[in-house]
C-alpha positions in Angstrom: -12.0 268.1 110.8 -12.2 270.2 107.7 -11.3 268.7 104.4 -8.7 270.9 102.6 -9.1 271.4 98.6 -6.3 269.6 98.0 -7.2 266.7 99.8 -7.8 263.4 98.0 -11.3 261.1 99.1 -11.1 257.4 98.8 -13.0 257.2 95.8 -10.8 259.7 93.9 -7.9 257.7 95.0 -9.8 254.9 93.7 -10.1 256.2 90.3 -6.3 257.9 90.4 -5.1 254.1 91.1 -7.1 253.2 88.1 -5.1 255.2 85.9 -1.9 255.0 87.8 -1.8 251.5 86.7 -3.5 251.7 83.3 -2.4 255.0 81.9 -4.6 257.4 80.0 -8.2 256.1 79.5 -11.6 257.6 78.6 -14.3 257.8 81.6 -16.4 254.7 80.1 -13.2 252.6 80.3 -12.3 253.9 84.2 -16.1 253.4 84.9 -15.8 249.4 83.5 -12.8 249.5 85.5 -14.5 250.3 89.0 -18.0 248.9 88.3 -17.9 246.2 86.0 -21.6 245.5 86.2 -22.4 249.3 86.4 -25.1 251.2 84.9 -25.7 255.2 83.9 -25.4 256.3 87.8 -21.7 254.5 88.2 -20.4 256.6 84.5 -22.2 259.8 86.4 -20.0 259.1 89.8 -16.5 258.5 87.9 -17.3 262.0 85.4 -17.9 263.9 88.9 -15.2 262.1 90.5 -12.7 263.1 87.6 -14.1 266.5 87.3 -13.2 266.9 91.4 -9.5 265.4 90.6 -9.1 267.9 87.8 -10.3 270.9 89.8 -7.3 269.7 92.1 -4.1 269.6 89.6 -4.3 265.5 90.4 -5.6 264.5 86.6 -5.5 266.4 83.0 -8.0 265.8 80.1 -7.0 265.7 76.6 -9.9 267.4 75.0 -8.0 267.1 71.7 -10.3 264.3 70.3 -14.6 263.5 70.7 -13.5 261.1 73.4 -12.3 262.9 76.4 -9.3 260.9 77.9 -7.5 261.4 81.6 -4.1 261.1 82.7 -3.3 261.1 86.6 -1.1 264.5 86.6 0.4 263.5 90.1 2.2 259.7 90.6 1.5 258.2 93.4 4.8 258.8 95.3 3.7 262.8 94.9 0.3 261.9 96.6 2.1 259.7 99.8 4.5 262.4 100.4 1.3 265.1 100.2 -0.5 263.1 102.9 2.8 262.1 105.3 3.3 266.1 105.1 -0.5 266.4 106.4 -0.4 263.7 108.7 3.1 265.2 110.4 1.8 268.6 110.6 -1.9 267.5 112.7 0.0 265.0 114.3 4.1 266.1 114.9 3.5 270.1 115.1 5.5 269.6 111.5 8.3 267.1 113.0 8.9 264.1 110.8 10.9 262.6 113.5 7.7 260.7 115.4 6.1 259.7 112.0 9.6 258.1 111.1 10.7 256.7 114.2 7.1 255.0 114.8 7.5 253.8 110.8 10.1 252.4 111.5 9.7 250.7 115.2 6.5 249.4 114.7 6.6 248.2 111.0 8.7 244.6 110.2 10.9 246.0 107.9 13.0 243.1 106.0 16.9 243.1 105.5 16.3 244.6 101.8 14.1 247.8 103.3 16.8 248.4 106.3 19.3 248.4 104.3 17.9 250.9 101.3 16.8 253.2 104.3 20.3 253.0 105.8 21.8 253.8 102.2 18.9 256.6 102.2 20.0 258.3 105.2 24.0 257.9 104.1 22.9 259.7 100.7 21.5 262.3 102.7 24.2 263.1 105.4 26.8 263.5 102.5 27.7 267.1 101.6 25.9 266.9 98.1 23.9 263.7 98.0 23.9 261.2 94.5 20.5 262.3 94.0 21.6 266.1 94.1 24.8 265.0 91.8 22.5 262.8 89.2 19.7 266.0 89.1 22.6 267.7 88.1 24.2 266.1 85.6 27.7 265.4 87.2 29.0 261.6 88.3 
């Protein structure tokens, strides 16, 4: 199956979780990060890695200073719903109704999880939802 451009690999999702967590760093930083006993090859892998991440809208360099640093431009809530939309497309001809069901079925989802989905859902059958409201501006 062919990889689309947008597509994130493991490693790059490796090195996106890096800076999810830690913010903004410079490639030696990320590279200590990954490989704490690394060497020249491991700083080569994380520039190439970032330079693939960039090339996809998923990280931004600030070129403003010697020291290059990188910012993850997508969070990682962006990224899941990019790949549920993938995996209901291949998988549910587009239908997130199989993906969801199955979630939900086959996963042990605790009181605290049911009850946020159910509040979810009741959000979303209302005419104009909180969310919509609160984007808005009104009460």
């Amino acid at each position: 199956m062919a990889r689309t451009s947008q597509d994130v690999t493991e490693a790059e999702l490796a090195v996106l979780q890096v800076l999810w967590e830690q913010g903004a760093l410079p490639i030696r930083r990320i590279t200590e990060v990954l490989y704490p006993t690394g060497k020249t090859a491991q700083y080569a892998t994380v520039q190439k890695l970032l330079e693939r991440l960039e090339s996809k809208d998923c990280v931004v360099r600030d070129r403003s200073t010697t020291v290059h640093v990188f910012k993850a431009a997508i969070d990682r809530d962006e990224l899941v719903g990019r790949r549920l939309r993938q995996v209901a497309e291949k998988l549910c001809g587009g239908s997130w109704t199989p993906l969801l069901t199955h979630l939900v079925q086959t996963e042990q989802l605790n009181t605290e999880e049911r009850l946020a989905l159910r509040q979810l859902i009741e959000e979303l059958d209302q005419p104009q939802s909180k969310k919509e409201r609160r984007r808005k501006g009104q009460s």
